[in-house]
N, C-alpha and C positions, 0 to 999 in steps of 0.2 A: 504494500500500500504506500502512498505517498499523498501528502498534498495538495492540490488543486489537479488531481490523477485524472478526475470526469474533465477535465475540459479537454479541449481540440491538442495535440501536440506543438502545434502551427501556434496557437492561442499561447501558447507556455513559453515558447521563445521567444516572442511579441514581448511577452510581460517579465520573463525574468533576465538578468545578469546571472545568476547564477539559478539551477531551479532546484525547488525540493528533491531531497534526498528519498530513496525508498528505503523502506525499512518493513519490518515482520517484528510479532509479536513475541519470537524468540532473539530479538534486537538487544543489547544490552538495556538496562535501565536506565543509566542516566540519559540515552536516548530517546528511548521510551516516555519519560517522564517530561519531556518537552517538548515533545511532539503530541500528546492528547488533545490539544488545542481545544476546539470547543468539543466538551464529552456531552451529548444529549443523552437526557435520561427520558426513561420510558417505562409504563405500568408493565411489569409480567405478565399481566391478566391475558394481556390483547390475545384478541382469539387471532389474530393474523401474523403473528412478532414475527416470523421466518420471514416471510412477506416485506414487512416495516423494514427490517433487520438490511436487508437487500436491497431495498426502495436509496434508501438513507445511505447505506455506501455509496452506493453510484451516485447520489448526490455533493459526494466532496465530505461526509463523516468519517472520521476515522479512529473515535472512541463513544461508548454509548453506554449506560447504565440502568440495565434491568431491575426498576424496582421493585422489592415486595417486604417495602417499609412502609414509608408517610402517604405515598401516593397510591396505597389500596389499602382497601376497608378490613377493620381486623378480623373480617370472618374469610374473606380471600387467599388468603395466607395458603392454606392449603392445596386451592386450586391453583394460585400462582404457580408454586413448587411444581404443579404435577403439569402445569402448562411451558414452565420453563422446560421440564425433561423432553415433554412432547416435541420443543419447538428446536430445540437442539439438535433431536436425533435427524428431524428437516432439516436443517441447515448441512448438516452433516451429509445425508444424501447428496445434496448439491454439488459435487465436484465440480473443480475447477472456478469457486464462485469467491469470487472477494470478498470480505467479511473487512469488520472493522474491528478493533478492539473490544473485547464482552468485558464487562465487570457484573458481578452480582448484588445488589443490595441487599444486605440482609437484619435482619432483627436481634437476633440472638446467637451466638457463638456456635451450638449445638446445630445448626443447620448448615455452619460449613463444611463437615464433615460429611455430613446428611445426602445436602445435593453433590458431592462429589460421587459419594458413591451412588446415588442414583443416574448419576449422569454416564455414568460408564464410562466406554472409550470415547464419547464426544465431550469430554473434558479437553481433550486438546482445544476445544475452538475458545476455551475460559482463559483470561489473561487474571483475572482474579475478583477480588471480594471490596466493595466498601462498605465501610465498619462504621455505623452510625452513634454520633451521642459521644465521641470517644474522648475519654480519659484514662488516666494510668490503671485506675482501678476498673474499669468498665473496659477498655480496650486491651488488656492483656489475656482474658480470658478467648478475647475472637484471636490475637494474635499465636495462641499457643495454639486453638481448635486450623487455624489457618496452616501451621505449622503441620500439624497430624495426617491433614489433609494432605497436603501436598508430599508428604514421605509415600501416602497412602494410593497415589494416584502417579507416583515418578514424573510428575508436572510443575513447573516454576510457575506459581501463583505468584502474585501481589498483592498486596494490603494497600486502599486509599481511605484512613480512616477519613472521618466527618468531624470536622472541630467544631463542635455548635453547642453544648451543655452550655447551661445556666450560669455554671463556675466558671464560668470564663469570662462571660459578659458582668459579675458582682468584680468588683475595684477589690475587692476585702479577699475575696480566694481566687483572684487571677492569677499572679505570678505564681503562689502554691500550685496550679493546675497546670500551667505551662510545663512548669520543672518536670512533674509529673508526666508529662505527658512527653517532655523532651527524652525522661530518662526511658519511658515504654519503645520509643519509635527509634531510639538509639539501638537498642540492647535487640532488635528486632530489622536493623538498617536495611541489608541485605533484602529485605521484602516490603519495605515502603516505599511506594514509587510515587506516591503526591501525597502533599494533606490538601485538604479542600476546605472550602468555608460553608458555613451554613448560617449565612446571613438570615434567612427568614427567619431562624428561630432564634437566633441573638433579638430580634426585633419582638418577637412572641413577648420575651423574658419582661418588655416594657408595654404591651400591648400599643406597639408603632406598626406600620407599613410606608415604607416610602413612596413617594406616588413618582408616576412616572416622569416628572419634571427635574427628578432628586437621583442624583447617583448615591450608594451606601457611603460616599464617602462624606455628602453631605448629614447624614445620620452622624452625630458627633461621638456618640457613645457606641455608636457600630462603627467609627472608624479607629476609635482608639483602641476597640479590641483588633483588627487588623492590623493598626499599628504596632500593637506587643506580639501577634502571632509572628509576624515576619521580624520582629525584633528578636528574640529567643529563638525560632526553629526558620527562619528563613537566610540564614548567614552565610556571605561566599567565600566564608572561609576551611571550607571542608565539611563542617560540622552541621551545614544548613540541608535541606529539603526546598524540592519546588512545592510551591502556594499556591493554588489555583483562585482564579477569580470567583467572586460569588455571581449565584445567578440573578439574570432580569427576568422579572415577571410577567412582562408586558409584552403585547404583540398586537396592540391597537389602543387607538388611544381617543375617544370620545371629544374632549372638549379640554383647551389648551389654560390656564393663567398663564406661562412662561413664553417669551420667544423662542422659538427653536434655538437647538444648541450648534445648529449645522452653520457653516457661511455659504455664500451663496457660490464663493468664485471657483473652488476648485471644480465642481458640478457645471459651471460654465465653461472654463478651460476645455473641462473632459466632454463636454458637450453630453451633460447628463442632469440636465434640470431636471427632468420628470423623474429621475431617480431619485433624486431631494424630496420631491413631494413625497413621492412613499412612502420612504424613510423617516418622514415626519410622523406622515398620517398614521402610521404604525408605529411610533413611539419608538424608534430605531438610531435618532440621534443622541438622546437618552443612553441608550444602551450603547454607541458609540464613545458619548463621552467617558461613561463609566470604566470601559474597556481600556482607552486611554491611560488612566487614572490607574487602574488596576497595573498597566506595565511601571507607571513612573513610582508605584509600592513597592514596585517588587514582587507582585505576583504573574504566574503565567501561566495560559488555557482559562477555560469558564465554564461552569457548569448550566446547562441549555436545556431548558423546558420545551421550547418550541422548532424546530428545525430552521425558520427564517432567521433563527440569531448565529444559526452556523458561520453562511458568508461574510457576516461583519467581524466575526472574532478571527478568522483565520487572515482575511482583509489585512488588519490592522496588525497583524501578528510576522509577516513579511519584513526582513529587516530591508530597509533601505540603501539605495544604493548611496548616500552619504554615509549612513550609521556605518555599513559595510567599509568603505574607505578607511573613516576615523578608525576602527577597530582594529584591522589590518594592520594600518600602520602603525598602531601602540605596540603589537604584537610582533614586531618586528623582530628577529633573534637581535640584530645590533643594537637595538633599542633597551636591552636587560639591565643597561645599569641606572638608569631612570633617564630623566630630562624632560625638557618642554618642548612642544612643537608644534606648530601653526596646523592647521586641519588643509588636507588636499582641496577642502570647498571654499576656504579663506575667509571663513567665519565665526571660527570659536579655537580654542586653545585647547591642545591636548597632551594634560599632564598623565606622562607614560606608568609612573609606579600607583597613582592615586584612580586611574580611568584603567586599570588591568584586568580589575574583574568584571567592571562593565564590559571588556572589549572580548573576555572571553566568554560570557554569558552571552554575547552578541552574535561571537560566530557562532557557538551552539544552534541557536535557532535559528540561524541562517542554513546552517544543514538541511533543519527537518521543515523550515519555512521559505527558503530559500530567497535572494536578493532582488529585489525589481533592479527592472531597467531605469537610468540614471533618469529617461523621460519618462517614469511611469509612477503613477499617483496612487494611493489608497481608492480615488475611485473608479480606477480602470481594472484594480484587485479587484474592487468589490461587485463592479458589473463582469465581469468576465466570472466572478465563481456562483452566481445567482445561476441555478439551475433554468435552462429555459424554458 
C-alpha cells in the first residue's frame, strides 16, 4: 500500500518531487507509525465491513478501526465479535485484494485473546488492537492479554492505546497518570505503535462539545491536556511515541457565527473556488485548521469518523517541497558539527543542531507522505486525492 496509491500514476508525478513510499503491514514500526495518516474508524456491526473495508482502500485509506466499543450498543458486542470473524474470513477469500491497515477496538483485555483465536488463520490480515480508556492500571492488563495473543497466533500485533480517562483531563492526577502510563507503554515499547487522543471524552469529563467553528485547540482545558501528552510521551528524543491527532466531528455544517477559516487565494491560484465552497459548507476548513495545528503540536495522523476527512488529512500531511529542502540541508553529513545557515528559499534561518529533529521527523514523513512539487499547493493535494 502507499499513499495517494488510487490516483492516476501520470496524477502522482504531476504532484510529487519525491512520491510516497510503499510499504506493508509487516513494514517496521516506526514506519508504520507515520504513515497511519488519517485511521477511519468504523462500527463492526456493519453487515457489509468486507465490502466498506475494500470501498475505502481504493479510496486512498490506509488505516481503519473496527469498533466494538463506544460506537455500538452494549448489547452488540456479541454480534460485533461474531461479525468481525465473518467479515475477515471474506476479506481473506479475496486474493490478491489491497487491504488497509485493521486494528481492532476493543473493550476488555479478555477479548484479545478471544478474537484471535476465533479469527484463525485470517489473523494475518490484523495489524492489531486499540486499547480504550488507557492507563497504567487499566492498560497493562490489555497489554499482557495483547502479548498472549500474539505468542498464541506467531503474528506481530500492535497496541494503539486511547488516552482519554478522566485522570488525565483532572490538573490534580494528571502528571500521576502520564508517568503511569509513560512507564506501561515503555516497558511494552516494542508493541506501541501510536497513542491517540480521545478528545471527545476529555470534553464529556466537563460536559463541553466544541462546535465546528473551534478547533480542540481552542478548548483551553482540552489543549493543555494535549499539551502535557506530547510533553511526557511525545519527545524526539528516543524516549517519545507518535501522537495522533484527535478527531473532527463534523461533516456538515448548518449555519455559520464565524468567517470561514479558508483564504480565498490559494483556491484561486489552483483555480478551485468551488472546492472552497465545499469545504466550507461541510465544515472542512474547521477541520483543516485543526489538522494544521495538530502538526505545529507535534502530533501526527487523525483519527476519522467520516471518510470525506480522509483527503484533507493526508493533503496536508505531504511535506513540502521547501520543508523538504530546509530538512535536507540540516541533514547534511558536513553539517554534524552545528552552525547557521540561510534556507535554499531565502527566507528563514536554519539553525543545524537546534532544527535536527525537526528535519529528521520531516524526512520520515516525507517517505510515507512523500514531497510535492516545488509548484504544487495543499490544494492541488487535496483535489487530486478526493475520490471522483
Amino acid at each position: 500500500m502507499r499513499h495517494f496509491g488510487h490516483i492516476a500514476p501520470e496524477v502522482r508525478q504531476h504532484l510529487f518531487h519525491q512520491e510516497p513510499c510503499e510499504f506493508t503491514m509487516d513494514s517496521p514500526a516506526r514506519l508504520l507509525a507515520a504513515a497511519l495518516g488519517a485511521t477511519l474508524y468504523c462500527p463492526a456491526t456493519r453487515p457489509q465491513l468486507a465490502d466498506d473495508i475494500v470501498k475505502q482502500a481504493g479510496r486512498g485509506v490506509v488505516s481503519m478501526v473496527l469498533c466494538l466499543e463506544d460506537s455500538i450498543d452494549d448489547a452488540d458486542v456479541e454480534h460485533g465479535e461474531e461479525n468481525l470473524v465473518r467479515q475477515f474470513a471474506d476479506l481473506d477469500a479475496r486474493t490478491g485484494t489491497d487491504l488497509p491497515l485493521l486494528f481492532v477496538r476493543v473493550r476488555t483485555p479478555g477479548q484479545i485473546p478471544d478474537l484471535v483465536r476465533r479469527l484463525g488463520p485470517t489473523v494475518r490480515l490484523l495489524s492489531g488492537f486499540v486499547l480504550p480508556k488507557f492507563t497504567e492500571e487499566r492498560g497493562i492488563p490489555f497489554l499482557e492479554a495483547l502479548s498472549t495473543a500474539e505468542t498464541a497466533s506467531g503474528r506481530r500485533l500492535f497496541a494503539m492505546p486511547v488516552l482519554e480517562s478522566p485522570e488525565l483531563m483532572y490538573r490534580e492526577s494528571r502528571v500521576e497518570t502520564l508517568e503511569g502510563i509513560a512507564r506501561a507503554v515503555d516497558k511494552y515499547r516494542d508493541r506501541v505503535l501510536a497513542l491517540r487522543l480521545g478528545v471527545t471524552d476529555f470534553c464529556s469529563s466537563y460536559g463541553l462539545r466544541r462546535a465546528p467553528d473551534m478547533t480542540a485547540y481552542d478548548v483551553q482545558i482540552v489543549a493543555s491536556v494535549i499539551a502535557d501528552v506530547v510533553n511526557m510521551l511525545g519527545r524526539a528524543d528516543g524516549t517519545g511515541f507518535t501522537v495522533t491527532g484527535p478527531v473532527w466531528e463534523y461533516f456538515r455544517v448548518p449555519e455559520r457565527m464565524f468567517k470561514p477559516m479558508l483564504r480565498r487565494s490559494p483556491f484561486l491560484e489552483g483555480q478551485a473556488a468551488e472546492l472552497r465552497e465545499i469545504l466550507i459548507e461541510h465544515a472542512m476548513d474547521g477541520l483543516l485548521r485543526e489538522i494544521s495545528l495538530d502538526h505545529a503540536n507535534g502530533l501526527l495522523g487523525k483519527t476519522c469518523i467520516h471518510p470525506s476527512h480522509v483527503p484533507a488529512v493526508h493533503a496536508l500531511s505531504v511535506v513540502s517541497h521547501e520543508e523538504f529542502s530546509d530538512a535536507a540541508d540540516i541533514l547534511r553529513p558536513e553539517r554534524g558539527g552545528g552552525g547557521v545557515l540561510r534556507s535554499a528559499y531565502t527566507n528563514k534561518m536554519n539553525e543545524v543542531k537546534p532544527h535536527r529533529a525537526w528535519a529528521e521527523r520531516t524526512v520520515l514523513r516525507a517517505q510515507v507522505f512523500g514531497v510535492a512539487n516545488e509548484d504544487v499547493s495543499f490544494v492541488d493535494l487535496l483535489a487530486a486525492g478526493i475520490p471522483g
